[in-house]
C-alpha positions as CSV (number, residue, x, y, z in Angstrom):
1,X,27.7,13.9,-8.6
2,X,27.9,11.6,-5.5
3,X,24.4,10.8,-3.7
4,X,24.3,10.0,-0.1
5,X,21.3,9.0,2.7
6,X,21.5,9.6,6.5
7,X,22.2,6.1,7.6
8,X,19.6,6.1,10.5
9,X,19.8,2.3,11.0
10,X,21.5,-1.4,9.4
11,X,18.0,-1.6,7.8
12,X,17.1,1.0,6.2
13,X,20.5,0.7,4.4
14,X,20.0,-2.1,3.6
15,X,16.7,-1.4,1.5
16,X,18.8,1.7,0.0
17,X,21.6,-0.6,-0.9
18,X,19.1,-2.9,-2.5
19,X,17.4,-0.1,-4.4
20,X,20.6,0.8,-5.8
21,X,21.3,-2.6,-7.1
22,X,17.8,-1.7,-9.1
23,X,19.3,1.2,-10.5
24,X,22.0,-1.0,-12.4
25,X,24.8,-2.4,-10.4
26,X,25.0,-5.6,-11.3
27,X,27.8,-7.3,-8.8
28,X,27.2,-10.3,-7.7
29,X,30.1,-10.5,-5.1
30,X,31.2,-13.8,-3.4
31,X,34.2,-12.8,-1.9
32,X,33.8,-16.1,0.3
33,X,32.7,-18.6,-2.4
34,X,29.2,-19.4,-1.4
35,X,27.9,-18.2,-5.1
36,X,26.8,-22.3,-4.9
37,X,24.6,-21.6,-2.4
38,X,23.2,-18.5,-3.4
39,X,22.6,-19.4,-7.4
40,X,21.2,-22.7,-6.4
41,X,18.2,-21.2,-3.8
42,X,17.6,-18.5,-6.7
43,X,17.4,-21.1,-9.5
44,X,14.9,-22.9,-7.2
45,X,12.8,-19.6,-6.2
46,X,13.1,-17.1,-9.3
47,X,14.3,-19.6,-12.3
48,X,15.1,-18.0,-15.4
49,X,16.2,-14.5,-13.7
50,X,19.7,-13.6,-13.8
51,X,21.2,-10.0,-12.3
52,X,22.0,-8.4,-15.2
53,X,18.5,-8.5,-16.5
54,X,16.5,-5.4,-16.8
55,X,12.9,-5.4,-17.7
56,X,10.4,-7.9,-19.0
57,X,10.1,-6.4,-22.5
58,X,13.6,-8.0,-23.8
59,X,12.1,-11.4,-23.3
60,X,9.3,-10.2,-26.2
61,X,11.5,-8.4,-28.0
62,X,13.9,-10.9,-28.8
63,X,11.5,-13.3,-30.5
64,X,10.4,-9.9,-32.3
65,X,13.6,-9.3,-33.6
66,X,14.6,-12.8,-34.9
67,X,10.6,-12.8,-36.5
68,X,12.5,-9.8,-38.9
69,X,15.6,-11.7,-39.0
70,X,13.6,-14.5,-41.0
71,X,12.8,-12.0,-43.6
72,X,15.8,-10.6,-44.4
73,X,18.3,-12.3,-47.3
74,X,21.9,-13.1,-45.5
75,X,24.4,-15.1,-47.5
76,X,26.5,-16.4,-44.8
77,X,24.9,-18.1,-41.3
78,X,27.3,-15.6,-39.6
79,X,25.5,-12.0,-41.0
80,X,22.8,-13.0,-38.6
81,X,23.9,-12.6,-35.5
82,X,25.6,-9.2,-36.6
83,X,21.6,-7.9,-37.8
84,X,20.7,-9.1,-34.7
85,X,22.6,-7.4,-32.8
86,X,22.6,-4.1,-34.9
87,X,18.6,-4.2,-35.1
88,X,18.9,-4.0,-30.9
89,X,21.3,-1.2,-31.3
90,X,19.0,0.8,-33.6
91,X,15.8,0.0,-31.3
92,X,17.9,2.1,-28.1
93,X,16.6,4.9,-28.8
94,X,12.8,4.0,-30.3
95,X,12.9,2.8,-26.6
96,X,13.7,5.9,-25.2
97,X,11.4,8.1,-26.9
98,X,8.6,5.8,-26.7
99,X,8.9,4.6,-22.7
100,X,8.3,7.0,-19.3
101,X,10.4,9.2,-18.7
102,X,13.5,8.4,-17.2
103,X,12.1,5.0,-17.4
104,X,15.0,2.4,-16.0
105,X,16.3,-0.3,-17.6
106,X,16.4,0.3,-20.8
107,X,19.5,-1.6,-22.2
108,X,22.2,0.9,-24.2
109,X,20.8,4.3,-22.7
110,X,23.9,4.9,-20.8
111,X,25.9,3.6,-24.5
112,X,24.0,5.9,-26.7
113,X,24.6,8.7,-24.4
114,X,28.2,8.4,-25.3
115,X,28.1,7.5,-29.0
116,X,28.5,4.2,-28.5
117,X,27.1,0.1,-28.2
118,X,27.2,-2.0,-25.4
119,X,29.0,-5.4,-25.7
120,X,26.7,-7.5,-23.9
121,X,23.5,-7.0,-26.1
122,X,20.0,-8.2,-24.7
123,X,19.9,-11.2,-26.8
124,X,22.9,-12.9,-24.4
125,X,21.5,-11.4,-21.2
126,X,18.0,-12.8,-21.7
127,X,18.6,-16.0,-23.4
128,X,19.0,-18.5,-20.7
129,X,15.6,-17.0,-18.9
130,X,13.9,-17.6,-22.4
131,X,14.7,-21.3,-23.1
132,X,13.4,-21.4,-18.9
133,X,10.1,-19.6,-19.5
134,X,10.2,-22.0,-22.7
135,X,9.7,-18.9,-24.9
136,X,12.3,-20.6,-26.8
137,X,11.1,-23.8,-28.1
138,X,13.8,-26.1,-27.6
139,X,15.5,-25.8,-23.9
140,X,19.0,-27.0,-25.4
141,X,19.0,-24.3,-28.0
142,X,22.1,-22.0,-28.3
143,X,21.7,-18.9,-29.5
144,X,24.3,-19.6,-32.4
145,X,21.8,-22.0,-33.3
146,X,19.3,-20.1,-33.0
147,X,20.8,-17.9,-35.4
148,X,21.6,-20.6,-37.7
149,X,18.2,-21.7,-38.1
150,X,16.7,-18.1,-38.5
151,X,19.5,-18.2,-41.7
152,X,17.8,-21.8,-43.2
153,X,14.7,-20.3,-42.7
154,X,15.3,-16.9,-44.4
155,X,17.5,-19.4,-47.0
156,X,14.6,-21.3,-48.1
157,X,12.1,-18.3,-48.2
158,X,14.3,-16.6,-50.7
159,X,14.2,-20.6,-52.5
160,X,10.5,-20.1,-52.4
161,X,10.4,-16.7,-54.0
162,X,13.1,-17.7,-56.8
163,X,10.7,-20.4,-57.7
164,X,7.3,-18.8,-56.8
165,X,4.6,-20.4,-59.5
166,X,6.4,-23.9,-59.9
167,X,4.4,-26.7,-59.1
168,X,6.8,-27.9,-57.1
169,X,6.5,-25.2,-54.6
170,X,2.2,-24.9,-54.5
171,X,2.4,-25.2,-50.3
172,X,4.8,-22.0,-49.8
173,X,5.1,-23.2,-46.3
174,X,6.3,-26.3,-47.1
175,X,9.8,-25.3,-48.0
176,X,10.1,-23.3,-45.0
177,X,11.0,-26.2,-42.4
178,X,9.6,-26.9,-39.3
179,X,12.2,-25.6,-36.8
180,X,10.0,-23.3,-34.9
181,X,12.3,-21.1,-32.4
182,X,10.1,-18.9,-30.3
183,X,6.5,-19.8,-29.1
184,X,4.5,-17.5,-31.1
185,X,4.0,-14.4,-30.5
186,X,3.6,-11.0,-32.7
187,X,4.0,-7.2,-31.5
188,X,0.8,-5.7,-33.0
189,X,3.0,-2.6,-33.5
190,X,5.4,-0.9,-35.6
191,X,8.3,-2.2,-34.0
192,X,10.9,-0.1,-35.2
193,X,9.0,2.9,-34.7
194,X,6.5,2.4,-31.5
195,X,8.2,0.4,-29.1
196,X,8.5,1.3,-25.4
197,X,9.7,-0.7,-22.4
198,X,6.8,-1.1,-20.9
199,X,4.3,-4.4,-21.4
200,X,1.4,-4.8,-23.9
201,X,-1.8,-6.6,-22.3
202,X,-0.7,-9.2,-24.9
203,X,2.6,-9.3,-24.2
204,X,1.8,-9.4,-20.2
205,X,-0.6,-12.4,-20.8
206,X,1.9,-13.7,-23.1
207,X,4.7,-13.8,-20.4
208,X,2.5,-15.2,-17.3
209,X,1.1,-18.0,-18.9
210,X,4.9,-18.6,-19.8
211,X,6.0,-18.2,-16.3
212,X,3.0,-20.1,-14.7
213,X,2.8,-23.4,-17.5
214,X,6.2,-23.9,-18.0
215,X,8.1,-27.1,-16.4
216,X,10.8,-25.0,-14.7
217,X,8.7,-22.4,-13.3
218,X,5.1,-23.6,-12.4
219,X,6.0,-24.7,-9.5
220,X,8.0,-22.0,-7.9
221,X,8.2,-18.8,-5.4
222,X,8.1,-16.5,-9.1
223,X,5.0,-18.0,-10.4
224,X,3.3,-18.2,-7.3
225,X,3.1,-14.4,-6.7
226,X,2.4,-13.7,-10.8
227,X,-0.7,-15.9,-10.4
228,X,-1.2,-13.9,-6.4
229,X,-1.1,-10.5,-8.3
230,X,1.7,-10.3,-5.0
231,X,3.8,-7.9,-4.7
232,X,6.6,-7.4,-1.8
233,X,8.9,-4.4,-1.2
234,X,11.8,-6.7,-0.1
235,X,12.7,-10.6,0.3
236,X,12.2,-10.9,3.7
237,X,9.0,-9.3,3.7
238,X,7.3,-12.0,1.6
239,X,4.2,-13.7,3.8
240,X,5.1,-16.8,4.3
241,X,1.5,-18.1,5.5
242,X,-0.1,-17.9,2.0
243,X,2.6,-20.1,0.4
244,X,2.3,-23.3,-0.7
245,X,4.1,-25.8,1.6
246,X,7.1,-27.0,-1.0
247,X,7.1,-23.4,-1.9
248,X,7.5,-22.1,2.1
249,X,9.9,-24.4,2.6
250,X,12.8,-23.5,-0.1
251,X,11.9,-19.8,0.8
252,X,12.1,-20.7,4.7
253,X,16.1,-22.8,3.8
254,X,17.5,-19.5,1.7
255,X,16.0,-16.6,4.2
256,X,18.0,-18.5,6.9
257,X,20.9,-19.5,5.2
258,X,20.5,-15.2,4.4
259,X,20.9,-14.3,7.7
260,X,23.2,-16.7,8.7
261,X,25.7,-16.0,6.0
262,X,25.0,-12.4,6.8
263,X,27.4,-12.7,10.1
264,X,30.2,-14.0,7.7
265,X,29.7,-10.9,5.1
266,X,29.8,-8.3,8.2
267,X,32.7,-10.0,10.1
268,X,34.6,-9.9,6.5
269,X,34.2,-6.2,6.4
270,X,35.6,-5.4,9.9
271,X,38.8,-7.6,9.1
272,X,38.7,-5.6,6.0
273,X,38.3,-2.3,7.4
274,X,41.1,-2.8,9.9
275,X,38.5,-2.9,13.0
276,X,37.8,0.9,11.5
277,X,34.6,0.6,10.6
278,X,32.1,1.2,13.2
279,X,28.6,0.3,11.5
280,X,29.8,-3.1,10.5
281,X,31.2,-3.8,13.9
282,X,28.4,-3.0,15.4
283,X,26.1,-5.1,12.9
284,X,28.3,-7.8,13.2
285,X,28.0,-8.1,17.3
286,X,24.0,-7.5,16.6
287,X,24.1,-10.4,14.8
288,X,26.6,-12.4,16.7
289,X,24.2,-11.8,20.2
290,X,20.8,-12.3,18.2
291,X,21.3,-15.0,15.3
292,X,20.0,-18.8,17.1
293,X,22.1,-21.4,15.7
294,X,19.6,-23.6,17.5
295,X,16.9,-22.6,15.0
296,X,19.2,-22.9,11.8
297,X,18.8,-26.3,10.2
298,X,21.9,-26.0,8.4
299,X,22.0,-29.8,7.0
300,X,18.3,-29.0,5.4
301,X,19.9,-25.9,4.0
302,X,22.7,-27.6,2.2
303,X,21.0,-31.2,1.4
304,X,18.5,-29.5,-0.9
305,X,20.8,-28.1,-3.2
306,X,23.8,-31.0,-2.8
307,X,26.1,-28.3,-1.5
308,X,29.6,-28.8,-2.4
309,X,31.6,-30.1,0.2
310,X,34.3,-27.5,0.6
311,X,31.4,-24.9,0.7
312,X,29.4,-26.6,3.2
313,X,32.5,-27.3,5.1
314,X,33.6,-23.3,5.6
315,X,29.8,-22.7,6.4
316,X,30.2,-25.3,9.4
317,X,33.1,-24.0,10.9
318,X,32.4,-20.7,10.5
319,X,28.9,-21.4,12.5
320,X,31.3,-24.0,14.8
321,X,33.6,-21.0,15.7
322,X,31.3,-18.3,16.2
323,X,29.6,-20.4,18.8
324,X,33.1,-21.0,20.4
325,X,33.5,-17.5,20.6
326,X,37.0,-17.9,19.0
327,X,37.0,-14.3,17.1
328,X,40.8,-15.0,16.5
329,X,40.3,-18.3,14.6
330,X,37.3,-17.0,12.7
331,X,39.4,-13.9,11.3
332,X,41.8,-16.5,10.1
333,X,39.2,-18.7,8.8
334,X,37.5,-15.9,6.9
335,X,41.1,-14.7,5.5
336,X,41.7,-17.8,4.9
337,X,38.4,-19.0,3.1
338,X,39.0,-15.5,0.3
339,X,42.3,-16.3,-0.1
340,X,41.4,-19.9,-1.7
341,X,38.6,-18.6,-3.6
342,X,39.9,-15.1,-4.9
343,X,43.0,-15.6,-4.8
344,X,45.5,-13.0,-6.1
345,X,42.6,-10.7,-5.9
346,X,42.1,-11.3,-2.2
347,X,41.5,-8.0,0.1
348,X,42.1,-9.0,3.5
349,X,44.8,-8.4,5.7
350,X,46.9,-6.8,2.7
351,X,49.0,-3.6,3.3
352,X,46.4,-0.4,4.0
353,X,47.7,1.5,0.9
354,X,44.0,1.2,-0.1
355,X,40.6,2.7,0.1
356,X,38.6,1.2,2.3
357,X,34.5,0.3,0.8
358,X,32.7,-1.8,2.7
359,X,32.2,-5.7,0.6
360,X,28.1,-7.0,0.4
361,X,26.9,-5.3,3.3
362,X,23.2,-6.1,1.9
363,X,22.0,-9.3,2.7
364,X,21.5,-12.1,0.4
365,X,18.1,-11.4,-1.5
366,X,18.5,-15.0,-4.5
367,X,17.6,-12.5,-7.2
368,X,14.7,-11.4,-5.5
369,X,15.1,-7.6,-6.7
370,X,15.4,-8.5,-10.3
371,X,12.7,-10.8,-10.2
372,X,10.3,-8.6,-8.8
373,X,11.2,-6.0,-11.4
374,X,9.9,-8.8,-14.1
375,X,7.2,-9.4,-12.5
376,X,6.4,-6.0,-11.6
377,X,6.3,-5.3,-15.0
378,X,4.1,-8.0,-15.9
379,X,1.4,-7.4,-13.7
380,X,1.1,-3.6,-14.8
381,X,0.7,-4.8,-18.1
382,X,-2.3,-6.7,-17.1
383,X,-3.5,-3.6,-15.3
384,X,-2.4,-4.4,-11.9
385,X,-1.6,-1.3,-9.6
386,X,1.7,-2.4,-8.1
């Protein structure tokens, strides 16, 4: 089944195209290599949230899952990664039944549909956003070592057990070690049975005082609308007179290096649709006649996140050319800009044997739809109406 919209503007696609990122594509195109750019202003604003991520639950459910992992008896470090990643398997469909209907998100859905797993299991999708929110313990710990440790741990308890009543053993926690992975934190449920993807109060309280204490994210764009009970439809409608003024100003850099980049993206498209395409021709002269250059602080943009040289260095004379009015050299510049970074893989200019889609023709939003999705979830476990 194909699904279409009356395109009555460049804006309201734009919010469909976004809404349709929510709904689980997760591309993160950079046919022009300014992925720098973008992953830097989203590490600064929404830390911890990466595009592949779904829903909050998976960053309780993981320190859940290696809770049982500690209780089983493995005899090789190795059997516990493969538990773990079974046990997530076998919780698809307690996820289903137990969660709204059609509720999105839900990791292995689409997989169980068709008899099978998915490859990229929660516990390697989430884990980076844990050690950030400082669920996990130790910021530097892998998730191989994670597992490790969970296979000491489950080691020793089967020690204690063997020698249960020997006066060696009187403190049965004191064999157990004290590498602690996850901060603590229990489901007050039947786990294998009960579990739907939508927050306990606990579990929501658990997560924002995470999000709003820990070193990473206390200080940022994310934790600022948790602790605002805030809630925006889209990046660039985000107030910026309630924010804080370290806060405003990294939003402020990435929303205009978002519409500046924005004229690259749509100038990129009518190269690549042969001049064919007439909503990105006309979005690209909108922007070309209404973006001011004069406004853009470009070397505020870049400094803050030590832009690399080459990157900043297309961005300039991409902005240099435009202003020249030079649309020949731009073309080449753009063509030549995806050639270095894709490569073989490079669209432009090739022979029209092809079918033509248009490339990122939303503008940049740093993560902003997946974060708010977190957060989202969050605050509706704490009884928020958002």
């Amino acid at each position: 089944m194909q699904l279409g919209w009356i395109d009555f503007s460049r804006e309201e696609r734009n919010k469909v195209l976004a809404a349709l990122q929510l709904l689980g594509e997760h591309l993160a195109l950079d046919e022009l290599g300014i992925g720098y750019i973008r992953d830097a202003y989203a590490d600064i604003l929404f830390p911890g949230i990466s595009t592949i991520q779904t829903r909050a639950k998976y960053f309780v459910l993981i320190p859940y899952i290696f809770g049982k992992a500690e209780k089983e008896k493995f005899t090789r470090g190795r059997e516990v990664m493969d538990w773990v990643n079974r046990y997530q398997d076998k919780l698809v469909p307690t996820l289903i039944e137990n969660s709204e209907l059609k509720a999105n998100g839900i990791i292995g859905r689409e997989a169980l549909r068709q008899k099978r797993t998915v490859k990229n299991k929660p516990t390697s999708i989430y884990w980076g956003g844990l050690r950030t929110f400082e669920i996990v313990r130790n910021s530097g710990l892998s998730l191989s070592q994670a597992c490790q440790i969970s296979f000491e741990k489950s080691q020793k308890r089967k020690e204690t057990e063997l020698l249960d009543g020997d006066e060696a053993y009187d403190d049965k926690t004191a064999n157990q070690g004290d590498q602690v992975i996850f901060s603590p934190i229990l489901p007050g449920y039947d786990l294998e049975n009960a579990t739907g993807i939508e927050l306990t109060r606990d579990e929501a309280q658990f997560l924002y005082g995470k999000i709003t204490t820990a070193s990473k994210t206390k200080n940022t764009l994310m934790a600022f609308m948790l602790k605002e009970k805030k809630h925006y439809s889209g990046f660039f409608e985000i107030d910026t007179e309630i924010l804080p003024p370290q806060i405003k100003q990294d939003y402020l850099l990435s929303r205009s290096f978002a519409d500046f980049i924005e004229g690259a993206h749509l100038r990129y498209n009518v190269i690549y649709s042969g001049g064919e395409d007439p909503d990105m021709k006309r979005g690209f002269e909108d922007w070309r006649t209404g973006f001011d250059f004069e406004k853009f602080d470009a070397d505020a943009v870049y400094q803050r996140i030590n832009c690399p040289k080459e990157t900043k260095s297309f961005c300039e004379n991409f902005a240099e050319l435009i202003q020249s009015g030079d649309m020949e050299s731009v073309d080449e510049l753009l063509v030549a800009r995806e050639k270095n970074v894709k490569q073989d893989r490079s669209k432009l200019r090739k022979p029209a044997d092809f079918h033509y889609k248009a490339v990122h023709e939303y503008k940049l939003d740093f993560r902003f739809f997946r974060a708010s999705v977190i957060m989202d979830d969050i605050l509706r476990g704490l009884g928020e109406n958002v």
